[in-house]
Every structure is written in C-alpha cells, then in structure tokens.
MMTF fields as JSON, N, C-alpha, C and O atoms, coordinates in Angstrom:
{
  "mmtfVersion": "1.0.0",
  "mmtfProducer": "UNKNOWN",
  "numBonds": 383,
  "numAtoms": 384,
  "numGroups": 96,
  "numChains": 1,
  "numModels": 1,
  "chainsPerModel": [1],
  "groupsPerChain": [96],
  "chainIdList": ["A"],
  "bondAtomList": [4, 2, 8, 6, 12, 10, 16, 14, 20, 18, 24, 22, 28, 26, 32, 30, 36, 34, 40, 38, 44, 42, 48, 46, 52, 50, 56, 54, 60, 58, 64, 62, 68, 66, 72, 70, 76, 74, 80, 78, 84, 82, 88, 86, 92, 90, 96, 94, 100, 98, 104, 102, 108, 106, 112, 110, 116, 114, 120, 118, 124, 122, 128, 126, 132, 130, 136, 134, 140, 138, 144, 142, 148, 146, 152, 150, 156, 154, 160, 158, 164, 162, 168, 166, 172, 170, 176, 174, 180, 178, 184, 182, 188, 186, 192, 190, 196, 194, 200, 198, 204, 202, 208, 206, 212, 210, 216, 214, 220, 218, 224, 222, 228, 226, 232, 230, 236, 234, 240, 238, 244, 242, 248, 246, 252, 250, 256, 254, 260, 258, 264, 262, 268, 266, 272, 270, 276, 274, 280, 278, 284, 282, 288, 286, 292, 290, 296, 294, 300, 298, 304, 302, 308, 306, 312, 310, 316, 314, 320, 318, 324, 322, 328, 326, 332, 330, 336, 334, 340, 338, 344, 342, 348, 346, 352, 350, 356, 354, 360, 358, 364, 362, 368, 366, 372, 370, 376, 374, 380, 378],
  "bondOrderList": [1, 1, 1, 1, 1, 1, 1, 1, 1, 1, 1, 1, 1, 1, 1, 1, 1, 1, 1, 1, 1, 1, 1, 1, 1, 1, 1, 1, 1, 1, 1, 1, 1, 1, 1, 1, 1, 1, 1, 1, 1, 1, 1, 1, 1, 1, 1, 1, 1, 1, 1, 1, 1, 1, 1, 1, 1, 1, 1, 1, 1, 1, 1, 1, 1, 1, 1, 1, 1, 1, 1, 1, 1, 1, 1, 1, 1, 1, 1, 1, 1, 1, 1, 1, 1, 1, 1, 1, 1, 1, 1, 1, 1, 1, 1],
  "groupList": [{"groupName": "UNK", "atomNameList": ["N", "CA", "C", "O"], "elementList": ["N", "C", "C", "O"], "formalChargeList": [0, 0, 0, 0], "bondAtomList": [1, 0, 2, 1, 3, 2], "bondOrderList": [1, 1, 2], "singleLetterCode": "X", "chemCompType": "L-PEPTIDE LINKING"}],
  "groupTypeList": [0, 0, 0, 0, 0, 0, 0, 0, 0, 0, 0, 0, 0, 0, 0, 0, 0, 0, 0, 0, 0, 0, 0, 0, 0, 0, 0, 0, 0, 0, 0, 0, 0, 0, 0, 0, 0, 0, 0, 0, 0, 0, 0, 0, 0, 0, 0, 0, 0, 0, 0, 0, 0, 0, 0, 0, 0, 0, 0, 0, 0, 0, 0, 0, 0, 0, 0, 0, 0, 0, 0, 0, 0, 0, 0, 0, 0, 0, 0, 0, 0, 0, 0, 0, 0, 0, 0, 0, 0, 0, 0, 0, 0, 0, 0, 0],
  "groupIdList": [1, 2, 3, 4, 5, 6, 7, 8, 9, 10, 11, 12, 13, 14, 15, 16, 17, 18, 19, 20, 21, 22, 23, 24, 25, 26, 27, 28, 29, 30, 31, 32, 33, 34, 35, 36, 37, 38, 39, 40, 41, 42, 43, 44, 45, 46, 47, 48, 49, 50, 51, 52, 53, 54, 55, 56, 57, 58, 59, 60, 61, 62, 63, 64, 65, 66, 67, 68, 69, 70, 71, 72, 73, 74, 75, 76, 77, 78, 79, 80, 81, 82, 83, 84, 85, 86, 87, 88, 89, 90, 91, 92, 93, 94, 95, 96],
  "secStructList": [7, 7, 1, 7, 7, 7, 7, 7, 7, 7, 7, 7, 6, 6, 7, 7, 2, 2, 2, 2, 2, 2, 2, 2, 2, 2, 2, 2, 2, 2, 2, 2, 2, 2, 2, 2, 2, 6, 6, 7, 7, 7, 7, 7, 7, 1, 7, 1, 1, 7, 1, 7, 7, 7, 7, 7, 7, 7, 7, 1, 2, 2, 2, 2, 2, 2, 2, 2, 2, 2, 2, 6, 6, 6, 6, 6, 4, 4, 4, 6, 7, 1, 1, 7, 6, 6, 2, 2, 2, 2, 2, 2, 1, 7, 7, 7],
  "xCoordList": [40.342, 40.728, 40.049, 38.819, 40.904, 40.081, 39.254, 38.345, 39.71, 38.881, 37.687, 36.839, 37.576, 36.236, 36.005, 36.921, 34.638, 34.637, 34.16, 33.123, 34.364, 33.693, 32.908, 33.337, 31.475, 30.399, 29.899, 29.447, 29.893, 28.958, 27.194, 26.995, 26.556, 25.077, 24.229, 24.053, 23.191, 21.985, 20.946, 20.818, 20.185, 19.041, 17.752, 17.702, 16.558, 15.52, 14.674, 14.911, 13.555, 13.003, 12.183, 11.678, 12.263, 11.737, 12.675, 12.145, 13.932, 14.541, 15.772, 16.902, 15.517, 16.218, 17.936, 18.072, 19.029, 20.075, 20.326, 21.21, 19.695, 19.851, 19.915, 20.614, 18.138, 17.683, 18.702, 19.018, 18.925, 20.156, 21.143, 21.542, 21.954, 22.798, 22.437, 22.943, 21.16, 20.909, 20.807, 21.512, 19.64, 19.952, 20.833, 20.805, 22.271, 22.957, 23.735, 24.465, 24.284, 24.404, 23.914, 24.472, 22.655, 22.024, 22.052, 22.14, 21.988, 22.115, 23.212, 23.274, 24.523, 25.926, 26.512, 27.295, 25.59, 26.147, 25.636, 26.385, 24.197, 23.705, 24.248, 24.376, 24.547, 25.358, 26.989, 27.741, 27.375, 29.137, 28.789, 29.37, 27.536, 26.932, 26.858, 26.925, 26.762, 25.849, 27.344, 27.538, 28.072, 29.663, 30.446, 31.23, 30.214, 30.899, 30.176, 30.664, 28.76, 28.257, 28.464, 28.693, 28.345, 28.092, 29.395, 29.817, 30.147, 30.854, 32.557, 33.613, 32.294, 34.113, 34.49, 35.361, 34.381, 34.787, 35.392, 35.105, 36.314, 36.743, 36.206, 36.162, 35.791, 35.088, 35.381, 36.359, 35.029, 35.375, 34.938, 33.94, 35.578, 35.938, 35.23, 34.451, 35.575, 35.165, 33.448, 32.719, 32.854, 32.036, 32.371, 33.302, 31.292, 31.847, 31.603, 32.322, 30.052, 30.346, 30.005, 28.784, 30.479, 30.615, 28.976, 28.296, 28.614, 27.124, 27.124, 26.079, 27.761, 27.452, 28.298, 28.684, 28.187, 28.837, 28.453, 27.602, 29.302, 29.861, 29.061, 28.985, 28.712, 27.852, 28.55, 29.137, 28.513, 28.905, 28.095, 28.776, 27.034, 26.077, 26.687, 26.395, 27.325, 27.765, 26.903, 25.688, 27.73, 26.482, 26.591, 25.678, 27.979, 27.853, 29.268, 29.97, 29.297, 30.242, 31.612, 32.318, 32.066, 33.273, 33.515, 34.524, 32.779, 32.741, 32.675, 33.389, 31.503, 32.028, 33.4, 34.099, 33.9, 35.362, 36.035, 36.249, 36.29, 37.256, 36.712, 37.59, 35.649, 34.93, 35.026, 34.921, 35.197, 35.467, 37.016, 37.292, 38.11, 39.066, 39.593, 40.736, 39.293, 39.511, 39.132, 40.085, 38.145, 37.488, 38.511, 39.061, 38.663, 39.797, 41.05, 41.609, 41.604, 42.963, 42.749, 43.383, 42.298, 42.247, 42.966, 43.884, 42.342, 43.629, 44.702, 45.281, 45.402, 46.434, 47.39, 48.558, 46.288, 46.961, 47.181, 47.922, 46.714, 46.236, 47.798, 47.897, 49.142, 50.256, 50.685, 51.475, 50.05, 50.118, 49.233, 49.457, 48.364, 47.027, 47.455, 48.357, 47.061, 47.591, 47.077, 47.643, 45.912, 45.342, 46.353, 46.584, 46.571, 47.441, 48.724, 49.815, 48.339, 49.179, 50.407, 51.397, 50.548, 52.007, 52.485, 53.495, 52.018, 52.754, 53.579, 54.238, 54.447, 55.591, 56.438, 57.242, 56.443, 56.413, 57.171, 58.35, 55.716, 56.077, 56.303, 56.258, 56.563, 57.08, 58.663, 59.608, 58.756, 60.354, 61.011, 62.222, 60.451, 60.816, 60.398, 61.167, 59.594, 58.017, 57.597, 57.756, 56.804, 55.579, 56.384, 57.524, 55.799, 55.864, 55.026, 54.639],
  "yCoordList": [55.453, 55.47, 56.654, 56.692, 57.786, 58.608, 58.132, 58.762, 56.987, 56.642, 55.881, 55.81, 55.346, 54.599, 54.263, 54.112, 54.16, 53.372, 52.563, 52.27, 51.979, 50.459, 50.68, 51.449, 50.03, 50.226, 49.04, 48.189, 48.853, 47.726, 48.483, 49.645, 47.825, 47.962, 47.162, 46.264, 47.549, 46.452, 46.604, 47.818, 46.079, 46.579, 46.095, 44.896, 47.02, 45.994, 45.218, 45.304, 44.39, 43.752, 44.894, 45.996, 44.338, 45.422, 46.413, 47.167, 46.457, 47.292, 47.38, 47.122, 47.783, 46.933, 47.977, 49.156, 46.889, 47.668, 48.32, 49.172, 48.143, 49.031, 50.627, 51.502, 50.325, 51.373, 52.628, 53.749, 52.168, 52.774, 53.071, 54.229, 52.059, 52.467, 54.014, 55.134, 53.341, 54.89, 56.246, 57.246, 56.028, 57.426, 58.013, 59.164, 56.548, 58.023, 58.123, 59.017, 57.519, 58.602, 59.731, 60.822, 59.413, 60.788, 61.594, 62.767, 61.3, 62.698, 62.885, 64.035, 62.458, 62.486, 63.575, 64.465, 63.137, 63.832, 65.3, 66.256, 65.454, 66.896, 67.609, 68.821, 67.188, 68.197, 68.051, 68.432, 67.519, 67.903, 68.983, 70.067, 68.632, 69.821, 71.335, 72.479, 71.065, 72.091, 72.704, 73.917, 71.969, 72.553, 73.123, 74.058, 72.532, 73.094, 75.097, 76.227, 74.442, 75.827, 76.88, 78.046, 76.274, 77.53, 77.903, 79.053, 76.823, 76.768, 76.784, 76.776, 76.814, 77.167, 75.955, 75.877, 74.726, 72.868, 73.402, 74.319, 72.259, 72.15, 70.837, 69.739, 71.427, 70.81, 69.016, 69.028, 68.041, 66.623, 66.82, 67.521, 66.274, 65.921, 64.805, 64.921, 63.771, 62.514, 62.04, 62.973, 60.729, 60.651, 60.356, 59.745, 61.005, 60.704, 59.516, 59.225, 58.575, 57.435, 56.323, 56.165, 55.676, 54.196, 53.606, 53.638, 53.207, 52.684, 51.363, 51.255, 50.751, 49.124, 49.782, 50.839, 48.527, 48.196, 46.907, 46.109, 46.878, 45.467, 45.056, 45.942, 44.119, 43.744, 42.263, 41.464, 41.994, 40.494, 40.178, 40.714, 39.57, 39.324, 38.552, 37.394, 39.278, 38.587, 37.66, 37.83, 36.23, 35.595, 35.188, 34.79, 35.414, 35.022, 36.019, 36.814, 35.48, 36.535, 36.578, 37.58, 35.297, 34.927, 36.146, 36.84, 36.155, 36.748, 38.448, 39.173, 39.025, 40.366, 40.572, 41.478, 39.477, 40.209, 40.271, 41.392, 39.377, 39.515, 40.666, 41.375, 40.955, 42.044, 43.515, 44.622, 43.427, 44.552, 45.069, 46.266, 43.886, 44.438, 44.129, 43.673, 44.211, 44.482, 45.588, 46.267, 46.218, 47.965, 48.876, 49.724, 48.286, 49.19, 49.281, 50.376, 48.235, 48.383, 48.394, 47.41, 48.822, 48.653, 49.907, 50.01, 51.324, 52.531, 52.751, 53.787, 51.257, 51.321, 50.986, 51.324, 50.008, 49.901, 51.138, 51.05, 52.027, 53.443, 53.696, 54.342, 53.279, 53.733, 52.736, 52.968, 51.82, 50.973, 50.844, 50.227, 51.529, 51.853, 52.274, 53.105, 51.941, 52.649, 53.51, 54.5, 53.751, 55.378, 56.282, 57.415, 56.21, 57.188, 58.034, 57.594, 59.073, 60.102, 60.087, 60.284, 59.801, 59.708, 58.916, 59.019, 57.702, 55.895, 56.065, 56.391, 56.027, 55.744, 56.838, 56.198, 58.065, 58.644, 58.239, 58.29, 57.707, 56.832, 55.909, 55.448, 55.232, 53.536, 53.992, 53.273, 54.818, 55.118, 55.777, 55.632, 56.341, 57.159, 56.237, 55.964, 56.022, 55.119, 55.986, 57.126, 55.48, 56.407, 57.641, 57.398, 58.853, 60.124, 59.489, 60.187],
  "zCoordList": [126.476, 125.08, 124.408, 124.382, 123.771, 123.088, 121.834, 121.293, 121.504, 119.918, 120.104, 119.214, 121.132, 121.671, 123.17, 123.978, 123.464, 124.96, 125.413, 124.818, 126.223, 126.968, 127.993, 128.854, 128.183, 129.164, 129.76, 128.993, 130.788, 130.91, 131.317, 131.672, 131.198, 131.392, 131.415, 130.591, 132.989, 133.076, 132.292, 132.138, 131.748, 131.199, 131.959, 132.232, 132.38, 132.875, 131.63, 130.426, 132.335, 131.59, 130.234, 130.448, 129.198, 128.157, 127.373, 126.557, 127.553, 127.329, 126.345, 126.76, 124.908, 124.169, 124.385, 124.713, 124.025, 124.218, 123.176, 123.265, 121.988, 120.797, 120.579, 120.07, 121.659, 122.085, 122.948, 122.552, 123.802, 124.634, 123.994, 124.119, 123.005, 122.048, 121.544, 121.626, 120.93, 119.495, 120.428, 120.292, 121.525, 122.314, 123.047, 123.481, 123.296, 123.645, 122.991, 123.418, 121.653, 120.312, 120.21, 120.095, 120.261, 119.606, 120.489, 120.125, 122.048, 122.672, 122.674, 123.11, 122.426, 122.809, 121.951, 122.28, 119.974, 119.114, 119.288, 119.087, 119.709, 120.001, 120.973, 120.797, 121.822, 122.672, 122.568, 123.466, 121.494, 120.798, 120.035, 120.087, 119.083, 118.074, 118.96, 118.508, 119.791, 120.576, 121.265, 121.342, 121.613, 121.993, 120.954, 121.118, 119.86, 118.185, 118.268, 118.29, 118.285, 118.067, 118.862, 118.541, 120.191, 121.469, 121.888, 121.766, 122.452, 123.07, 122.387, 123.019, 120.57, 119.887, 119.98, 119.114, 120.579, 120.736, 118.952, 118.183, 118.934, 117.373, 117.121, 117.675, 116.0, 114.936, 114.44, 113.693, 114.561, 114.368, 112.872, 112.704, 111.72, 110.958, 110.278, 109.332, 110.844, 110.684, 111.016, 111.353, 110.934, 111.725, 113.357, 113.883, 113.88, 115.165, 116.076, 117.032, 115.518, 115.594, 115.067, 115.041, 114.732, 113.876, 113.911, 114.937, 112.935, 112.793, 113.875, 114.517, 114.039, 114.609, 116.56, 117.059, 116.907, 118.121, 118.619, 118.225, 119.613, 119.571, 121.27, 122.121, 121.45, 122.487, 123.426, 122.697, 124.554, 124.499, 126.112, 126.987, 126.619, 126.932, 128.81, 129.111, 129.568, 131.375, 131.616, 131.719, 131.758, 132.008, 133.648, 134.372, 133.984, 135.515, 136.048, 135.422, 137.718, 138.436, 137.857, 137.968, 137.124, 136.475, 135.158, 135.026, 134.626, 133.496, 133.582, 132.889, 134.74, 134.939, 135.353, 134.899, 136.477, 136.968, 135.425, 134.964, 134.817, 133.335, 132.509, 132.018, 132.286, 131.257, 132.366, 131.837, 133.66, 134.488, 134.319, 134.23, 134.284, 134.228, 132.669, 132.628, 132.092, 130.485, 130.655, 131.038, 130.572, 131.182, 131.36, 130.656, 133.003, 133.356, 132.896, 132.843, 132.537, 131.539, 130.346, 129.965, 129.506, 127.992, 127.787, 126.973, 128.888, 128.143, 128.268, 127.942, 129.05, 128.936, 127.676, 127.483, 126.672, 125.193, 124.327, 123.348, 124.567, 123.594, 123.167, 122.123, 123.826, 123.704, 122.394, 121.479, 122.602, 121.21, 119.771, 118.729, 120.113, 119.218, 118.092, 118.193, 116.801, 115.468, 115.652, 115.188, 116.299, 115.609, 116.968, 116.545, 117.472, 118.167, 117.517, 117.155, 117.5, 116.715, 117.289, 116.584, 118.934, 119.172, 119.432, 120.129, 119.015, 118.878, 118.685, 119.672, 117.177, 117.224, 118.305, 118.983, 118.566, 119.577, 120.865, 121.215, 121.573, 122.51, 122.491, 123.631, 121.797, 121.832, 121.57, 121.895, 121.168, 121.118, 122.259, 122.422, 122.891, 124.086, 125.502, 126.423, 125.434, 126.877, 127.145, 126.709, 128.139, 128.582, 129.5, 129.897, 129.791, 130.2, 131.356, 132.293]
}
C-alpha cells in the first residue's frame, strides 16, 4: 500500500514498541529529508506520518497465520482505496 504499512514485530524483554515506532519514524523521515535534499526525491506535501498507530498484540499460532495473511493481501485492496488517485480509474476498466 503506498499510503501506509503493515509490520509484524518481536520485541525482547524491555523493549517498548513505542520506542521502535518513534525511531523508525524518525530515521525514516531523515533519510526522505535527506533524499528531498541530495538526491531531487519530490517533495511530500503533507505530513508524512500520522501521530498514532495502531498495534494489536499475537497471542498464539492461530492468530499470526490470520494477521500474516491480512499482511500479505491487504495491497491488494489499494484498487479500492479512496485515497487512490486511480480508483475510479480502475474500478472502471480492472486491474492492468
């Protein structure tokens, strides 16, 4: 999905997921910054990412297979996504 992404992640003992959140924001946004500057990247507009995120806690083997393949198919909705610039697009034509 270009508008967001899905991760799963272990954390060890001590390790808050917040934490992980904020840094790789922050390294994510410095080196887009750093592609804007060096490298000509065009410029994002918007913020690039949303203050919150969304968390939901595997508690057994049942639950990764379903949260694994939600993962892998979720970009297959993007053809239905409002924010997709060529929705109506493709929903009128199908997929290419």
């Amino acid at each position: 999905m270009p508008n967001h992404l899905h991760g799963i992640i272990a954390l060890e003992e001590g390790v808050s997921l917040s934490r992980v959140i904020q840094a790789f924001k922050s390294i994510s946004t410095n080196a887009y910054i750093q592609g804007v500057n060096q490298q000509g990247w065009v410029k994002f507009e918007k913020v690039l990412w949303q203050r919150s995120y969304y968390d939901h806690v595997i508690h057994n083997d049942k639950d990764m297979r379903r949260v694994k393949e939600y993962v892998f198919n979720n970009p297959l909705q993007w053809s239905m996504d409002a924010e997709n610039p060529y929705r109506k697009e493709t929903l009128k034509t199908g997929p290419t």
